[in-house]
C-alpha atoms as an extended CHARMM CRD file, in Angstrom:
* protein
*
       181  EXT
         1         1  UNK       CA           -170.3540000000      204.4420000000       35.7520000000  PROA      1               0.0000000000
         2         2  UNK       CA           -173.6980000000      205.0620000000       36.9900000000  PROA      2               0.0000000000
         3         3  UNK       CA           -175.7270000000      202.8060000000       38.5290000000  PROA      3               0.0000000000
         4         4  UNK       CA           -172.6050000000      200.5740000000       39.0900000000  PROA      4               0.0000000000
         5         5  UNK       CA           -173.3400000000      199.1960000000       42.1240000000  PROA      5               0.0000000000
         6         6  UNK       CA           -176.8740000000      198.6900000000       41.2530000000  PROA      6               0.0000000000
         7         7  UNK       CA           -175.7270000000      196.2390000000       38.5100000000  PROA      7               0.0000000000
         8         8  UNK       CA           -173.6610000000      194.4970000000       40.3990000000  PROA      8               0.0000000000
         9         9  UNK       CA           -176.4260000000      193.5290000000       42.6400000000  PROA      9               0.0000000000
        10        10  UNK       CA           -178.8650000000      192.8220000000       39.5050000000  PROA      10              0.0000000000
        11        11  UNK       CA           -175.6860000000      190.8740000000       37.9770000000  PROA      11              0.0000000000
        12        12  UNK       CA           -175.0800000000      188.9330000000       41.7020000000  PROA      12              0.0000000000
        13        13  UNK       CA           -178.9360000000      187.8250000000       41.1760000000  PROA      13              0.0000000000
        14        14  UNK       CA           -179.0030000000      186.7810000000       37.7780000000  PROA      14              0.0000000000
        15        15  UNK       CA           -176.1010000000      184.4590000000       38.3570000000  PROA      15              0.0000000000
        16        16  UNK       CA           -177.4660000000      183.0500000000       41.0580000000  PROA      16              0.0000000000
        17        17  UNK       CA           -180.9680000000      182.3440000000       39.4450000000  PROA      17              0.0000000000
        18        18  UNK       CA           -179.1260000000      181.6220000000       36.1390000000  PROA      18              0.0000000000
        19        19  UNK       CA           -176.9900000000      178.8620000000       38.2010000000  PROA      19              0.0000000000
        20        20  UNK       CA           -179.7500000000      177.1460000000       40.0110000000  PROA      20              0.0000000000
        21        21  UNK       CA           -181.4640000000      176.6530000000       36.7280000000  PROA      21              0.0000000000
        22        22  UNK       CA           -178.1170000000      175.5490000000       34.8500000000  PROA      22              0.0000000000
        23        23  UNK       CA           -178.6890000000      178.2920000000       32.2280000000  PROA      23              0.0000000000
        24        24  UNK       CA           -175.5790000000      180.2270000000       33.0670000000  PROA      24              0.0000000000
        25        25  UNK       CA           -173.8520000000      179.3330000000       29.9410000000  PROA      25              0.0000000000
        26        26  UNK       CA           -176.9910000000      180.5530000000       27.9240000000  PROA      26              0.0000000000
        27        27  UNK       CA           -177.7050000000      183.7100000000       29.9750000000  PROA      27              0.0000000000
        28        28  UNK       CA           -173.9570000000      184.5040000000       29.8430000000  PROA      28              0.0000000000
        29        29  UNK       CA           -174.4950000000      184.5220000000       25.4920000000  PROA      29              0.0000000000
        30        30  UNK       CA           -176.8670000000      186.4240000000       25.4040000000  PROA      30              0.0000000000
        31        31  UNK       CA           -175.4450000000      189.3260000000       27.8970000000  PROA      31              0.0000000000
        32        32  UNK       CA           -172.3860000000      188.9740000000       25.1070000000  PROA      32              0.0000000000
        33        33  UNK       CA           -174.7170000000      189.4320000000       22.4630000000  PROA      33              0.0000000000
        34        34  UNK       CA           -177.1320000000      191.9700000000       24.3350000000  PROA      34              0.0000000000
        35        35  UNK       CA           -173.5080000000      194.5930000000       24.9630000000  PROA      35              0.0000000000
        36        36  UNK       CA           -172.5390000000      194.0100000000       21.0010000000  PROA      36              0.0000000000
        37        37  UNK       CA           -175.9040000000      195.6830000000       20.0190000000  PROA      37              0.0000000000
        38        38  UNK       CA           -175.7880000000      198.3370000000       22.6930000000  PROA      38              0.0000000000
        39        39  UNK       CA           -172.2830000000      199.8470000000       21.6960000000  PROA      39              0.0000000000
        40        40  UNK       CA           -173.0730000000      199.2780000000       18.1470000000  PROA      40              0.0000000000
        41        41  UNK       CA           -176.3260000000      201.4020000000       18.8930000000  PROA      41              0.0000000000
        42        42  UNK       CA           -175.4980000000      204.2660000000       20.9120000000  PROA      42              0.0000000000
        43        43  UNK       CA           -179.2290000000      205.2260000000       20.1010000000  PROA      43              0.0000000000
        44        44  UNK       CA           -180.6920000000      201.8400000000       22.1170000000  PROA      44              0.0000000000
        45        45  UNK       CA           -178.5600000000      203.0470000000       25.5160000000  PROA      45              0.0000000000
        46        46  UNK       CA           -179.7260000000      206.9250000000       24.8110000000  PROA      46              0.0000000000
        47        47  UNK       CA           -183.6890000000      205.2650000000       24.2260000000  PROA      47              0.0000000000
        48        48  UNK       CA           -183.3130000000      202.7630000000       28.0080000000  PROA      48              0.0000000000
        49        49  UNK       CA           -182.0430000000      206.2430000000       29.4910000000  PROA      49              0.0000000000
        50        50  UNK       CA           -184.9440000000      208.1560000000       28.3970000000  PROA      50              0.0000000000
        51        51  UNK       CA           -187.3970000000      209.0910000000       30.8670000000  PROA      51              0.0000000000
        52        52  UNK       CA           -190.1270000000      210.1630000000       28.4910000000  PROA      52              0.0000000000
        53        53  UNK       CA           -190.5690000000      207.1740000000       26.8820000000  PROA      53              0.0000000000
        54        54  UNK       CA           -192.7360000000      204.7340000000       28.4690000000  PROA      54              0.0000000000
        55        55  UNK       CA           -191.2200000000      201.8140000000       30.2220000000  PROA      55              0.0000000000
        56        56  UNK       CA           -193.4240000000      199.4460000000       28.8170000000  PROA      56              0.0000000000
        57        57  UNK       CA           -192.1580000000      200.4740000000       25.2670000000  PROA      57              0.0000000000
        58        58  UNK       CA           -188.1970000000      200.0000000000       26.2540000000  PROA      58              0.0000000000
        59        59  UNK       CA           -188.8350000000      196.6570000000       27.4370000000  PROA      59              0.0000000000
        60        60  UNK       CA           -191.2760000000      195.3680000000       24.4090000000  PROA      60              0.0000000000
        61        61  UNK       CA           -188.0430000000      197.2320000000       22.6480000000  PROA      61              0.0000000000
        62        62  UNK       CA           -185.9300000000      194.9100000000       23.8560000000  PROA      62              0.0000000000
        63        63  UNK       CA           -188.1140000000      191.6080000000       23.7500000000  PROA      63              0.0000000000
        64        64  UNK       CA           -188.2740000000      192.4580000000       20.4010000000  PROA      64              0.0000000000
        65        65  UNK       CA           -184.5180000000      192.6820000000       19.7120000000  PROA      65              0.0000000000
        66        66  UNK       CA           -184.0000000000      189.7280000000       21.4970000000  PROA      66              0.0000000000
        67        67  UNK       CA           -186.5120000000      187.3750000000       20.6880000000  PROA      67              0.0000000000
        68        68  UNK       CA           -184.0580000000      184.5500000000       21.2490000000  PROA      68              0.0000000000
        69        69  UNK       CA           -183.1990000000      185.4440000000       24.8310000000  PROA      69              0.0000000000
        70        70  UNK       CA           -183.4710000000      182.9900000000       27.0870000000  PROA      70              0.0000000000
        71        71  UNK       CA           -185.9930000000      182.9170000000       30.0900000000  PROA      71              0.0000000000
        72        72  UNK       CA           -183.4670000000      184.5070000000       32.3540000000  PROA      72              0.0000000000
        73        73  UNK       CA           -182.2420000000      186.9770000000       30.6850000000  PROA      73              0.0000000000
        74        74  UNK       CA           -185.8540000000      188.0200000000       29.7230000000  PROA      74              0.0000000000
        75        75  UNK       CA           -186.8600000000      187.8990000000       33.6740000000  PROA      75              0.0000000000
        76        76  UNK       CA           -183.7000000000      189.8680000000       34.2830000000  PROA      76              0.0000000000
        77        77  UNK       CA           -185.1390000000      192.8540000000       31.4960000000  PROA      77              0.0000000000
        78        78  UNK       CA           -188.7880000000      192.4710000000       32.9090000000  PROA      78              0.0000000000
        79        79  UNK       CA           -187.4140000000      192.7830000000       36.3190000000  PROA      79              0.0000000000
        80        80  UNK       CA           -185.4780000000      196.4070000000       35.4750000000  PROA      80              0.0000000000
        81        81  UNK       CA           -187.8970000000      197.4440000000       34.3910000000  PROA      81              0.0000000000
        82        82  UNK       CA           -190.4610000000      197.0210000000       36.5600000000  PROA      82              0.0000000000
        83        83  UNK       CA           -187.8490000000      198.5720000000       39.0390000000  PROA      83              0.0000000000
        84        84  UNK       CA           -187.2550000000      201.2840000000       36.2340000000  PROA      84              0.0000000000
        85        85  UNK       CA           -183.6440000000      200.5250000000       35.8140000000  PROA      85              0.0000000000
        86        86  UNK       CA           -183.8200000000      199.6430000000       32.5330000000  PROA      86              0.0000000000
        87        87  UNK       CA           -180.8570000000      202.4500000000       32.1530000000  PROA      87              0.0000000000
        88        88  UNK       CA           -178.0960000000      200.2320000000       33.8830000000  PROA      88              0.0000000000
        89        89  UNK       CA           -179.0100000000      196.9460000000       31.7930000000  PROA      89              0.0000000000
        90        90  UNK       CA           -175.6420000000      197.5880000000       29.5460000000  PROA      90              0.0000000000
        91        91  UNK       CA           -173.4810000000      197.7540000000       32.8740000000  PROA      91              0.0000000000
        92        92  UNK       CA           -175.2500000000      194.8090000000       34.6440000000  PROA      92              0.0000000000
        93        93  UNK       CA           -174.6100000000      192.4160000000       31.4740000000  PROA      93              0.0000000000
        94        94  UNK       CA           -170.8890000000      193.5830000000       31.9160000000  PROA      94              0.0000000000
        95        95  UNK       CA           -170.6460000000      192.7960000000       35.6370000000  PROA      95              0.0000000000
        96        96  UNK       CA           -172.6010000000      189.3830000000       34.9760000000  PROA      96              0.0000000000
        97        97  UNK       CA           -169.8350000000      188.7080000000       32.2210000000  PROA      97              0.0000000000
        98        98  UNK       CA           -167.1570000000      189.5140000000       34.4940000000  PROA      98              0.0000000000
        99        99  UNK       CA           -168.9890000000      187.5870000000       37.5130000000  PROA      99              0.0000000000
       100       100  UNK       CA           -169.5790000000      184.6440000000       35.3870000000  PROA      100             0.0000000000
       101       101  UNK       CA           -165.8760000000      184.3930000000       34.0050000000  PROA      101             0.0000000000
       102       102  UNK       CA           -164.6630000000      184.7580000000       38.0390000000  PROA      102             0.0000000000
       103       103  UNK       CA           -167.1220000000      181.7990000000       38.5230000000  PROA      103             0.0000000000
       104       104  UNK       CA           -165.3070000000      179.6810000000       35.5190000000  PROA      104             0.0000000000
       105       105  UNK       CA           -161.5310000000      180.7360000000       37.0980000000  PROA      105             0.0000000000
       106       106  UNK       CA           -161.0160000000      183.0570000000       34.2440000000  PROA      106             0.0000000000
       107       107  UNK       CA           -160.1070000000      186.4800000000       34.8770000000  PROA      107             0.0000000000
       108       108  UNK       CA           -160.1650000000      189.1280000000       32.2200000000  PROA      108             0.0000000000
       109       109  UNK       CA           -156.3310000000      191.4610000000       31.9520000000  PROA      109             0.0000000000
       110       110  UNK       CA           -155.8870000000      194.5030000000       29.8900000000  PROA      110             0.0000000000
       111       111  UNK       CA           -152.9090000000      195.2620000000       28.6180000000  PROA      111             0.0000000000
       112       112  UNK       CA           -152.8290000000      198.6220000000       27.8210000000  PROA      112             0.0000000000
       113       113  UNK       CA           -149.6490000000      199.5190000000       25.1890000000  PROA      113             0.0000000000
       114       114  UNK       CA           -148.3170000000      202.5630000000       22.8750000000  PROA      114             0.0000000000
       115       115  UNK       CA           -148.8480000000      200.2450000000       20.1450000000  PROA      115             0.0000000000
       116       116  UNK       CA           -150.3940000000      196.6950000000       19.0300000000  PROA      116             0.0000000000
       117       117  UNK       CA           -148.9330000000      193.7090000000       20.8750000000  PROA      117             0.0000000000
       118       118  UNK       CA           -147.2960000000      191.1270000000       18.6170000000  PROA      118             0.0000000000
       119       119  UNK       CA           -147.9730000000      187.3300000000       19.7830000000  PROA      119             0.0000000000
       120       120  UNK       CA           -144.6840000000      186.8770000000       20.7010000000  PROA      120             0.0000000000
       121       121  UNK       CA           -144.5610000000      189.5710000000       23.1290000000  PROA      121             0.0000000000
       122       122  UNK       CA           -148.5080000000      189.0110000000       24.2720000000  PROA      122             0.0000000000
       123       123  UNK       CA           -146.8920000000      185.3870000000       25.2710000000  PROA      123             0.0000000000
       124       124  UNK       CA           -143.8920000000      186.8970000000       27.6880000000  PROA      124             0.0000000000
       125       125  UNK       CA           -146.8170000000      189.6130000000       28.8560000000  PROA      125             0.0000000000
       126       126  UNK       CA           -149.1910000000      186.6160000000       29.8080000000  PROA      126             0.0000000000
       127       127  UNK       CA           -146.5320000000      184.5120000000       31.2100000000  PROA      127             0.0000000000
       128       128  UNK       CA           -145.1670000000      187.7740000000       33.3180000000  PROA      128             0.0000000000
       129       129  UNK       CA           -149.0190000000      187.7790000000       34.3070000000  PROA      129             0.0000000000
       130       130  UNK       CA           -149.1600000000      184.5550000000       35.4810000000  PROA      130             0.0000000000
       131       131  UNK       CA           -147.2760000000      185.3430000000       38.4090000000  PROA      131             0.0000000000
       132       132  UNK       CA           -149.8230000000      187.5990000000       39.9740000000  PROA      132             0.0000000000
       133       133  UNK       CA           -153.0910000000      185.6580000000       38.6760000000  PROA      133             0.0000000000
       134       134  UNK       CA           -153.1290000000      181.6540000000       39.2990000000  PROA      134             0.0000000000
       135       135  UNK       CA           -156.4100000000      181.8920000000       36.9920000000  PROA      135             0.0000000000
       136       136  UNK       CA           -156.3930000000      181.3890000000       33.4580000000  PROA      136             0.0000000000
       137       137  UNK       CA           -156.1710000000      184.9970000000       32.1650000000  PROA      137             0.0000000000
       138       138  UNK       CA           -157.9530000000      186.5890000000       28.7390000000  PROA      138             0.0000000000
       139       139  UNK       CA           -155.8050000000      189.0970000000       27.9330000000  PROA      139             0.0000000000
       140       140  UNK       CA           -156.9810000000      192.1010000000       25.3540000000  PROA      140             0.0000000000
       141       141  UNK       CA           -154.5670000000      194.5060000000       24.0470000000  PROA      141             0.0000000000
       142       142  UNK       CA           -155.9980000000      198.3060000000       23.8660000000  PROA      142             0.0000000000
       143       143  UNK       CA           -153.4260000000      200.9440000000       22.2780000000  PROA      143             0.0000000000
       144       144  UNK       CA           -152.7420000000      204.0430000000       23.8740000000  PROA      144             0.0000000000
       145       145  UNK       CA           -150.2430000000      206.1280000000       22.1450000000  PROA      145             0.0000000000
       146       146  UNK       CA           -149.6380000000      208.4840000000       25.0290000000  PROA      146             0.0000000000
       147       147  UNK       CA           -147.7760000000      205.7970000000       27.0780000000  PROA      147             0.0000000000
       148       148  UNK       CA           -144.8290000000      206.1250000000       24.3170000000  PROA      148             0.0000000000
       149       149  UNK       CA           -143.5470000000      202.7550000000       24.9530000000  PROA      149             0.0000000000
       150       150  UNK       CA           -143.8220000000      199.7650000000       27.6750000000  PROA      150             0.0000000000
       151       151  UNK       CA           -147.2720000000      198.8630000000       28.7750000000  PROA      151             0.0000000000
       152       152  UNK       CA           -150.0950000000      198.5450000000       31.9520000000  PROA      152             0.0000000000
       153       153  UNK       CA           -151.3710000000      195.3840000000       32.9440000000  PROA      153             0.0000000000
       154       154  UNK       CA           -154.4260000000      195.3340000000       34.4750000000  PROA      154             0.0000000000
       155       155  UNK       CA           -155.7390000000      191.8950000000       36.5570000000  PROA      155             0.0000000000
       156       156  UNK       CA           -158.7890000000      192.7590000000       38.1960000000  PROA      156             0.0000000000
       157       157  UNK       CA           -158.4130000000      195.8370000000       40.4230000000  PROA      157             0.0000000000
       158       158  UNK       CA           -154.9170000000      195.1620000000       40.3460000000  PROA      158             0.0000000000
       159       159  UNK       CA           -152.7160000000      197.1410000000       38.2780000000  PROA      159             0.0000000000
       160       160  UNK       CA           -149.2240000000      197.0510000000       37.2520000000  PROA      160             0.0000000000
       161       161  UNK       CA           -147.7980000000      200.3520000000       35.2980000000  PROA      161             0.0000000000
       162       162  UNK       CA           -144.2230000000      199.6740000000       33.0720000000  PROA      162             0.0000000000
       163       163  UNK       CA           -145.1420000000      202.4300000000       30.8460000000  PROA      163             0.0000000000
       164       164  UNK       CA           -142.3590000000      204.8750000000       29.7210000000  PROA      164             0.0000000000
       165       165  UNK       CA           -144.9670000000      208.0300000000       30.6360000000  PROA      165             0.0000000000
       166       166  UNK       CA           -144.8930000000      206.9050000000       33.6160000000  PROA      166             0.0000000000
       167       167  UNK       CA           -141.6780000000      206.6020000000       34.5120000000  PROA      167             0.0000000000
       168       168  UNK       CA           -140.8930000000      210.1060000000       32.9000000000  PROA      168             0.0000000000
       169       169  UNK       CA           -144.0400000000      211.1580000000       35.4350000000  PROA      169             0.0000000000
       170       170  UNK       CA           -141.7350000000      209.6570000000       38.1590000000  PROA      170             0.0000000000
       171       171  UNK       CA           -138.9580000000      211.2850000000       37.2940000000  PROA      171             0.0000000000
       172       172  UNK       CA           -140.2050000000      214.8900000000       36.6210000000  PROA      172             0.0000000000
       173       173  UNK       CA           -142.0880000000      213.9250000000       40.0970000000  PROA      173             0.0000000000
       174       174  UNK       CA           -139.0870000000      213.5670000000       42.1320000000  PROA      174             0.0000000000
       175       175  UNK       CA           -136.8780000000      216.5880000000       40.2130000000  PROA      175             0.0000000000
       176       176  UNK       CA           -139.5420000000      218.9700000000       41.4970000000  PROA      176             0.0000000000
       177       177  UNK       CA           -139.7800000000      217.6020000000       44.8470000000  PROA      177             0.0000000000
       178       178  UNK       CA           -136.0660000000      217.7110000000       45.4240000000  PROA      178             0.0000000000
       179       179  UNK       CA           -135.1300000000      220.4080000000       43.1680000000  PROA      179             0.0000000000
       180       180  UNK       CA           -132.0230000000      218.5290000000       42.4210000000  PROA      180             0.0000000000
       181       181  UNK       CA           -130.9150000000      216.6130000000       39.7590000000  PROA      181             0.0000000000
């Protein structure tokens, strides 16, 4: 994650300029739209990182894949790269995504499982989540097999391990600690 805290503070900004001009909605489409394109096109992140290519040429790059941007979010690429941070636009639309959703009450919660949730149990999971979030909560499911069964919810910063791994890590833990069984 570099540059992380660097686009939080770019993210903070273009929130703030994006809400005082009640483009917030618009700004927070195209960040969605802007993050597609750059995991699609590992080449796009690999060409903001490079130093040898000129910075006007990244950002005509970019007005050029975006020609529908709005005015903020074409301030907010003029304004990385003028500050040559062009590198950490990727992370900073993910913070403002995140920042914006906090500023709508949602929260975003991963639950991480050995296999793909069904909507029956993605129900009980958001319900169980519910407890520790009063915000509405967007839950996506990513698949881990390593965790062999149960799951990790993730709210935030918070986190909440039920995974059977785990619990096997536990266990092993406190064999070898007490050498007992």
């Amino acid at each position: 994650m570099k540059g992380a805290r660097a686009a939080l503070r770019y993210a903070k900004a273009i929130l703030a300029f994006s809400q005082e001009n009640n483009s917030s909605e618009v700004v927070a489409k195209d960040m969605q739209k802007m993050n597609e394109i750059i995991q699609q096109s590992d080449a796009l992140q690999i060409a903001l990182e490079n130093p040898l290519i000129e910075i006007e040429k990244k950002l005509s790059l970019l007005n050029e894949l975006f020609p529908e941007a709005s005015e903020p979010s074409k301030k907010l690429f003029s304004l990385l790269a003028e500050n040559n941070r062009l590198a950490i636009l990727s992370e900073t639309g993910k913070k403002f995504l995140e920042l914006y959703s906090y500023h709508k009450g949602e929260v975003n919660a991963t639950v991480t499982s050995a296999v793909s949730l069904s909507i029956e149990l993605e129900k009980t999971i958001l319900e169980k989540a519910k407890r520790y979030s009063k915000q509405k909560l967007n839950i996506e499911n990513k698949i881990d097999p390593s965790l062999m069964g149960g799951f990790i919810l993730k709210i935030g910063d918070m986190q909440l391990d039920c995974s059977v791994s785990n619990q096997l890590q536990a266990i092993k833990s406190t064999l070898t600690k007490t050498n007992t069984i």
